[in-house]
BADRENPA-741639 format. One record per residue (C-alpha): residue number from 1; residue in three letters; z, x, y. Coordinates in nm, 2 decimals, always signed. Layout:
<atom k="NUM" r="Ala" Z="Z" X="X" Y="Y"/>
...
This chain:
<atom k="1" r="Unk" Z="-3.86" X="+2.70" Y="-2.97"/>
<atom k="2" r="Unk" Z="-3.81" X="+3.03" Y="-3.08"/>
<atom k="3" r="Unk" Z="-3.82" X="+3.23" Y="-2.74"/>
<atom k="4" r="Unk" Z="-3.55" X="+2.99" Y="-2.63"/>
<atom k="5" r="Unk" Z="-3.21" X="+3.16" Y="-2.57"/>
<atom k="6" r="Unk" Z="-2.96" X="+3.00" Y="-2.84"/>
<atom k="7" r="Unk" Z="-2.64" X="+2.80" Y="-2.70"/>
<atom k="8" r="Unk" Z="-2.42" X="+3.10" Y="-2.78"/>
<atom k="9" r="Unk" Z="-2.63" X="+3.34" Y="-2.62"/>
<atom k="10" r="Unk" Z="-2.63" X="+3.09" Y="-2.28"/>
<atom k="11" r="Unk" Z="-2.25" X="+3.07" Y="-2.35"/>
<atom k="12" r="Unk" Z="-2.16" X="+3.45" Y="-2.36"/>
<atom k="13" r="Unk" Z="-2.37" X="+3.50" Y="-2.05"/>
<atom k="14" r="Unk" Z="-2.22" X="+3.29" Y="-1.84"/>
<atom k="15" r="Unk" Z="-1.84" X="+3.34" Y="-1.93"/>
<atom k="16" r="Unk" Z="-1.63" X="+3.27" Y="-1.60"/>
<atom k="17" r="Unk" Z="-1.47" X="+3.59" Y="-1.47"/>
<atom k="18" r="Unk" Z="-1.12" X="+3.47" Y="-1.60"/>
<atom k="19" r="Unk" Z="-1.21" X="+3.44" Y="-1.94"/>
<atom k="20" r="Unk" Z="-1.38" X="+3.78" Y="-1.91"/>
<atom k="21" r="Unk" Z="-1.06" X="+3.93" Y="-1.78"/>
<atom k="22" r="Unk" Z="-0.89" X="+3.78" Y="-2.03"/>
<atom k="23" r="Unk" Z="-1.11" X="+3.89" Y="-2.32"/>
<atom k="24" r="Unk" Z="-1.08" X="+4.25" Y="-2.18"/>
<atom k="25" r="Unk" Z="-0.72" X="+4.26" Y="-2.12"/>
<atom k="26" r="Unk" Z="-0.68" X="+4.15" Y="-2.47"/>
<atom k="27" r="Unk" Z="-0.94" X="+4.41" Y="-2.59"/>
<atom k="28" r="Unk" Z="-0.67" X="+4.68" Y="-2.43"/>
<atom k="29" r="Unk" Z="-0.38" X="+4.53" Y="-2.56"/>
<atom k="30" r="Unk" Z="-0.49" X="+4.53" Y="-2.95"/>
<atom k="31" r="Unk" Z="-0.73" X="+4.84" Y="-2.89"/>
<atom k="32" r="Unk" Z="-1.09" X="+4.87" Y="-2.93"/>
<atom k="33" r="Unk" Z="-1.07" X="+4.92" Y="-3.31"/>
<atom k="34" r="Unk" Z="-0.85" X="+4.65" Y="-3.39"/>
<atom k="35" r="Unk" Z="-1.05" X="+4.41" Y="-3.18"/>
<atom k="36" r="Unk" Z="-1.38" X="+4.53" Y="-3.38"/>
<atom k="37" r="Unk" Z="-1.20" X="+4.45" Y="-3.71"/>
<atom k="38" r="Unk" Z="-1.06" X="+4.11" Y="-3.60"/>
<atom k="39" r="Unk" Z="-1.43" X="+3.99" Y="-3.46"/>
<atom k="40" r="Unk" Z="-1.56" X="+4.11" Y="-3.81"/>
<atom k="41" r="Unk" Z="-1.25" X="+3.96" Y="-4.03"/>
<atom k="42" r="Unk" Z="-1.34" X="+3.61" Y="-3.85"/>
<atom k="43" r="Unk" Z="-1.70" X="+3.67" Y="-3.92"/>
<atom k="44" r="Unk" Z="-1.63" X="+3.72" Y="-4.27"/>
<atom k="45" r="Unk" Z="-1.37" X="+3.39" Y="-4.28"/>
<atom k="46" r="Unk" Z="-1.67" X="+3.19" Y="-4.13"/>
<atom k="47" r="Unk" Z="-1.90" X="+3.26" Y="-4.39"/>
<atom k="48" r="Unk" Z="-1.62" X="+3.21" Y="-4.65"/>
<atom k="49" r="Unk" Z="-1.62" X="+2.88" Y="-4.51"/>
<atom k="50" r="Unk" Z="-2.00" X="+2.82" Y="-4.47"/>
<atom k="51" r="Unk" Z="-2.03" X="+2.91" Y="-4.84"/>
<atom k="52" r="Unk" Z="-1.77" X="+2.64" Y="-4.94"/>
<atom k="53" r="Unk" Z="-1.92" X="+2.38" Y="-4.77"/>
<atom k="54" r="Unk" Z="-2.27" X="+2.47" Y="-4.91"/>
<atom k="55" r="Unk" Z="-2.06" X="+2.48" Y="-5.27"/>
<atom k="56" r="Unk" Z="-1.99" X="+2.11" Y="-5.17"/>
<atom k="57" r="Unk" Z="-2.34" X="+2.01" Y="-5.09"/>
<atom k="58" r="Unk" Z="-2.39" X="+2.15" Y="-5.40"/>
<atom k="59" r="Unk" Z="-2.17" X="+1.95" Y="-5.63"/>
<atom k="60" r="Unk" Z="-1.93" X="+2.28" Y="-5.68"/>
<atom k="61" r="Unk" Z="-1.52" X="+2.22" Y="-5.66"/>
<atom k="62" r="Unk" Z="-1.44" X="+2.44" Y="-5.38"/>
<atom k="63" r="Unk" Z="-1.09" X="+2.59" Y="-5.33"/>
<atom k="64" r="Unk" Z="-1.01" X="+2.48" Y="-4.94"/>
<atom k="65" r="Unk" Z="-0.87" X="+2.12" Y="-5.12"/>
<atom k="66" r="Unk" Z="-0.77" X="+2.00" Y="-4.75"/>
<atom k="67" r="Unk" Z="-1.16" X="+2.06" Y="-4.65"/>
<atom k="68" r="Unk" Z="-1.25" X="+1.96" Y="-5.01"/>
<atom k="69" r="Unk" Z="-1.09" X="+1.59" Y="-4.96"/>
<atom k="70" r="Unk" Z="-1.22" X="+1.60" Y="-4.59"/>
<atom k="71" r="Unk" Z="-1.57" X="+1.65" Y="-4.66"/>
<atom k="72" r="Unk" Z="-1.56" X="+1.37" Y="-4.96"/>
<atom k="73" r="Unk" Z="-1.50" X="+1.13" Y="-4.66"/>
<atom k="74" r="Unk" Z="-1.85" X="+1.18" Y="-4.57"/>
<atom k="75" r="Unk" Z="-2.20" X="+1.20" Y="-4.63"/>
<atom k="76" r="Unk" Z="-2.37" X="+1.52" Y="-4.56"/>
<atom k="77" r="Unk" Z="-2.74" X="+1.41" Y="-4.43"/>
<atom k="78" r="Unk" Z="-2.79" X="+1.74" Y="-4.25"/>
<atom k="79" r="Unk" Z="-2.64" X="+2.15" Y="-4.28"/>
<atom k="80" r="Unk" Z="-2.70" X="+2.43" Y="-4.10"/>
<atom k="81" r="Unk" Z="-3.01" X="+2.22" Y="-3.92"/>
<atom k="82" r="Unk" Z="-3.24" X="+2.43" Y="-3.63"/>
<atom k="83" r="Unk" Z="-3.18" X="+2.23" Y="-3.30"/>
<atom k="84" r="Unk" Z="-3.41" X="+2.26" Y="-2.98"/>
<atom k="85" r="Unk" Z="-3.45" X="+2.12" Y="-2.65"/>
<atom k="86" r="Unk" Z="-3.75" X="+2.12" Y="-2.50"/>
<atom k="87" r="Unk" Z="-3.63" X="+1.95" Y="-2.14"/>
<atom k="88" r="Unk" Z="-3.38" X="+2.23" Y="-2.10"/>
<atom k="89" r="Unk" Z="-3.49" X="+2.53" Y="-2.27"/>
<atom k="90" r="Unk" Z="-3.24" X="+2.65" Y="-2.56"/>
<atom k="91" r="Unk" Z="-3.24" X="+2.63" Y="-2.93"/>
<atom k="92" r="Unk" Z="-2.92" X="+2.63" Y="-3.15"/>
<atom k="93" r="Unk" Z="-2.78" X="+2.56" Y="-3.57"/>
<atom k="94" r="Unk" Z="-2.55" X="+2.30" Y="-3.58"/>
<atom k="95" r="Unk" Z="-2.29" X="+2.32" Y="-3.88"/>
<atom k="96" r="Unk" Z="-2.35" X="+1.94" Y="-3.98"/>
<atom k="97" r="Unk" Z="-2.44" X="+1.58" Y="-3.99"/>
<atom k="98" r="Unk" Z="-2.26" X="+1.34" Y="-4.16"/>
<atom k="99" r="Unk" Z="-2.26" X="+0.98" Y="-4.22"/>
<atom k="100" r="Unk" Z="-1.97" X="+0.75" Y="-4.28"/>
<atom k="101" r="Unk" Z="-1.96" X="+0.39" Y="-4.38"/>
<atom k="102" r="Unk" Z="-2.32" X="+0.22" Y="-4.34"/>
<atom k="103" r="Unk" Z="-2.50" X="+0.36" Y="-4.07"/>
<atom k="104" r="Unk" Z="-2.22" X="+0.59" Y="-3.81"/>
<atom k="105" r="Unk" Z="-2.35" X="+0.91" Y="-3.72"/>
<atom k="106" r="Unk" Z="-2.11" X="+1.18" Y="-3.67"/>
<atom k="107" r="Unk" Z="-2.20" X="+1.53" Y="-3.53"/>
<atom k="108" r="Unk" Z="-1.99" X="+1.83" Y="-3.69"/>
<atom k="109" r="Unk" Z="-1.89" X="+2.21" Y="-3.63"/>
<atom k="110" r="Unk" Z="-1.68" X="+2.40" Y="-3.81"/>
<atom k="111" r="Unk" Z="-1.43" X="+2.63" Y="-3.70"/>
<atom k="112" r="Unk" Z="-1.23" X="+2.94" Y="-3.90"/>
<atom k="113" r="Unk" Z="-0.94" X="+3.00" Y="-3.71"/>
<atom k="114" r="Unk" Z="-0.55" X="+3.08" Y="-3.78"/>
<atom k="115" r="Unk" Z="-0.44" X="+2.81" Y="-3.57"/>
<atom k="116" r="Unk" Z="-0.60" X="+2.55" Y="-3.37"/>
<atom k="117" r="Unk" Z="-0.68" X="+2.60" Y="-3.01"/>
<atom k="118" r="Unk" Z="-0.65" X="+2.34" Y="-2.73"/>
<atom k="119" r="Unk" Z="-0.89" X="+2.18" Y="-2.57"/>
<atom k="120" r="Unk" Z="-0.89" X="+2.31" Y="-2.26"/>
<atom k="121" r="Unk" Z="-0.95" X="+2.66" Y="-2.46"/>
<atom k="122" r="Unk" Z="-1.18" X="+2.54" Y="-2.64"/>
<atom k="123" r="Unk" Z="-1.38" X="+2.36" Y="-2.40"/>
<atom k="124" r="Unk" Z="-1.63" X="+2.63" Y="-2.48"/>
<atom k="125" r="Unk" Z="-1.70" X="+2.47" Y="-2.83"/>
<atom k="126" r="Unk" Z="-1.70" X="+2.16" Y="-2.69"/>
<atom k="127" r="Unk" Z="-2.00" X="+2.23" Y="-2.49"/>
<atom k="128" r="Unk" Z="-2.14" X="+2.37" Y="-2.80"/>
<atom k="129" r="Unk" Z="-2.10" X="+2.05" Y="-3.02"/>
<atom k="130" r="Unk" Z="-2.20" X="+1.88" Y="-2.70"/>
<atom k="131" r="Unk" Z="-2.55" X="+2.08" Y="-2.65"/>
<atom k="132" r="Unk" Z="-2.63" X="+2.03" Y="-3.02"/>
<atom k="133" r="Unk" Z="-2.54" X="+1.69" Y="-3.02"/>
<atom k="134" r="Unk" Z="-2.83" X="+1.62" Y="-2.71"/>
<atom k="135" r="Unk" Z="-3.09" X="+1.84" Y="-2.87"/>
<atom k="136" r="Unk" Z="-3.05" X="+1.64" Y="-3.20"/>
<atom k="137" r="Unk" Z="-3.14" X="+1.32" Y="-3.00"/>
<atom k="138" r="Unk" Z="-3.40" X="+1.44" Y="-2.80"/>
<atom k="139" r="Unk" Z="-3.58" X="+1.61" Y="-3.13"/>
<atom k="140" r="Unk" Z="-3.51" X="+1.27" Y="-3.32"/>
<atom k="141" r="Unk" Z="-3.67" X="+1.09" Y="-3.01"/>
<atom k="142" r="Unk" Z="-3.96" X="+1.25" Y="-3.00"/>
<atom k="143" r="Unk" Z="-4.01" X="+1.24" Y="-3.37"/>
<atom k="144" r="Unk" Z="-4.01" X="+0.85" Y="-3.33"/>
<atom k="145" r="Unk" Z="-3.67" X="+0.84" Y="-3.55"/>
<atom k="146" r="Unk" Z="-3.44" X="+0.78" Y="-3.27"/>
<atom k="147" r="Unk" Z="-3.14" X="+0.88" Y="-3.43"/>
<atom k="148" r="Unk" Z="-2.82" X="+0.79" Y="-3.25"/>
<atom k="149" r="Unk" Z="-2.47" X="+0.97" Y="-3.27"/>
<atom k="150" r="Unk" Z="-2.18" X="+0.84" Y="-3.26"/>
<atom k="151" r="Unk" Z="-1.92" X="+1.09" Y="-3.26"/>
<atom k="152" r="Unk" Z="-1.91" X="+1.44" Y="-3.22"/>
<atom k="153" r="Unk" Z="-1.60" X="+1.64" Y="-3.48"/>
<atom k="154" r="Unk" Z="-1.44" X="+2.00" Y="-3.42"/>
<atom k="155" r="Unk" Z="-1.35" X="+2.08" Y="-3.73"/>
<atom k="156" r="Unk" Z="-1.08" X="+2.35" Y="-3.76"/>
<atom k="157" r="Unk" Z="-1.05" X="+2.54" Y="-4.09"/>
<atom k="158" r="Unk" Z="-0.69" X="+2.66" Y="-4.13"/>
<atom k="159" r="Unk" Z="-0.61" X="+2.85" Y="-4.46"/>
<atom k="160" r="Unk" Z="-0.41" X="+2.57" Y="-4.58"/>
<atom k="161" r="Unk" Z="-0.53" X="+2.25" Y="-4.38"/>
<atom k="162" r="Unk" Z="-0.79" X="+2.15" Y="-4.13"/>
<atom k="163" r="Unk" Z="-0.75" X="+1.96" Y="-3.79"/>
<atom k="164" r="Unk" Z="-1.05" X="+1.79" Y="-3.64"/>
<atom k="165" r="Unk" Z="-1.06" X="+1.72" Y="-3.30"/>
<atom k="166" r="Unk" Z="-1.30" X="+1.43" Y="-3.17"/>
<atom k="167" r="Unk" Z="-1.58" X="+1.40" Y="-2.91"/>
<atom k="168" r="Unk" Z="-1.66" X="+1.09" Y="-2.80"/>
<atom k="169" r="Unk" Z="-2.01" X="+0.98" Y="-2.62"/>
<atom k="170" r="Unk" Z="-1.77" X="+0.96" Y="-2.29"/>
<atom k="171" r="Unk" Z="-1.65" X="+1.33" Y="-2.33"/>
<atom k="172" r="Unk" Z="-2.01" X="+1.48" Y="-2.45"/>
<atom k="173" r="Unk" Z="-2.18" X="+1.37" Y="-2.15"/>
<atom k="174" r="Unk" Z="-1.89" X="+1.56" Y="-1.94"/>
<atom k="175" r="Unk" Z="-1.94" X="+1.84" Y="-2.16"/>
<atom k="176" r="Unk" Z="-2.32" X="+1.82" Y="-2.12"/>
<atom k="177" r="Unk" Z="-2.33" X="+1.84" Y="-1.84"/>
<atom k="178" r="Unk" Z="-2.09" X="+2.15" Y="-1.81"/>
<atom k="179" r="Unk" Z="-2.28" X="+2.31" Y="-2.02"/>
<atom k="180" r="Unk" Z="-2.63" X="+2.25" Y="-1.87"/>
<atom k="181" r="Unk" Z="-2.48" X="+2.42" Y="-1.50"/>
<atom k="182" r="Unk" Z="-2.43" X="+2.75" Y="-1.77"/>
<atom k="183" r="Unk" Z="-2.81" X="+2.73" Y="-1.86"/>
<atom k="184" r="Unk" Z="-2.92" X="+2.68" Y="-1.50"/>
<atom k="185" r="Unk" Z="-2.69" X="+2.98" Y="-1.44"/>
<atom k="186" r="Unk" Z="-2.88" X="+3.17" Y="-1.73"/>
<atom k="187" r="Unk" Z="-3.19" X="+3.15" Y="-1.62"/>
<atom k="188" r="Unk" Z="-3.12" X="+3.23" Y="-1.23"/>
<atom k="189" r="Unk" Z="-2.94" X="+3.58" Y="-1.40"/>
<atom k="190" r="Unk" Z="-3.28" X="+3.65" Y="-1.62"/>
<atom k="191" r="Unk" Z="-3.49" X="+3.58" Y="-1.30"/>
<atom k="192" r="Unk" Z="-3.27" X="+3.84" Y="-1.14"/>
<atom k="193" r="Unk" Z="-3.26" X="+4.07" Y="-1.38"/>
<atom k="194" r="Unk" Z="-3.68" X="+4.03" Y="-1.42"/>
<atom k="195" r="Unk" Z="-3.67" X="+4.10" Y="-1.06"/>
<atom k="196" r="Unk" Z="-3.51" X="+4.37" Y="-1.03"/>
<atom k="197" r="Unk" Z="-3.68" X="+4.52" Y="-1.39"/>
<atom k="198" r="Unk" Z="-4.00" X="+4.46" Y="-1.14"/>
<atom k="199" r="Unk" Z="-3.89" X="+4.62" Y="-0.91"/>
């Protein structure tokens, strides 16, 4: 598992020119500096939030009440879990399992963010959730548990709410599937880049 390259990783790699552009022209517009300080503020916010939810787990009041009264909803069977796939080659850390009522099994990721982003930009965490979601089945398969999930959540952390947006089976396999083209991409650049290394 561990040579595999992490969802992220395949993600980043394989960003469409557009979004690349777009990344850069924003890089320009904010400067280099600012840009640096933004990536490491939302860094920072993330593991505010990761800490939190860990606080939670733990039986600690936390101060986020909106994610606080979100998170009592559920039962947390599974945090910041190592996920693999074997069949197509790349590892990942899911935020969260959770399971609600008697037996519905809902697939989580967490989010820091000022405001909440569409879906259309945030199909990239979609395929995220989407990847996880698959390698959690395929590792539960193989362990003889056969674990089924029902629902994948997007969970945006605001500073004074959250917003979750929903995955169903329907829309992972879409996503899936999106996102195993941008592995296949992955590993034709490495081949490429072995190559020419080689050469």
């Amino acid at each position: 598992m561990t040579h595999y390259p992490s969802v992220t990783r395949i993600l980043d790699a394989t960003r469409p020119q557009h979004e690349v552009d777009a990344l850069n022209a924003w890089k320009a517009r904010v400067g280099e500096e600012q840009a640096e300080k933004i990536r490491q503020d939302a860094i920072a916010r993330g593991q505010g939030y990761d800490a939190m939810i860990q606080d939670h787990i733990d039986g600690k009041a936390i101060a986020h009440k909106p994610l606080e009264k979100a998170l009592k909803t559920y039962k947390i069977i599974a945090h910041e879990k190592d996920v693999f796939s074997s069949t197509y080659r790349y590892k990942g850390r899911l935020d969260s399992i959770y399971k609600a009522g008697a037996n519905r099994i809902i697939i989580n990721d967490y989010k820091g963010a000022s405001k909440v982003k569409s879906r259309e930009h945030a199909a990239g965490y979609m395929m995220q959730l989407s990847a996880y979601w698959h390698a959690v089945e395929e590792m539960s398969a193989a362990s003889g548990e056969n674990m089924t999930i029902d629902l994948g959540l997007i969970t945006w952390i605001l500073p004074m709410s959250i917003h979750q947006q929903i995955v169903t089976k329907a829309q992972k396999e879409l996503y899936l599937e999106a996102f195993l083209k941008r592995v296949e991409q992955y590993y034709q650049q490495q081949e490429v880049t072995n190559a020419t290394d080689r050469g």
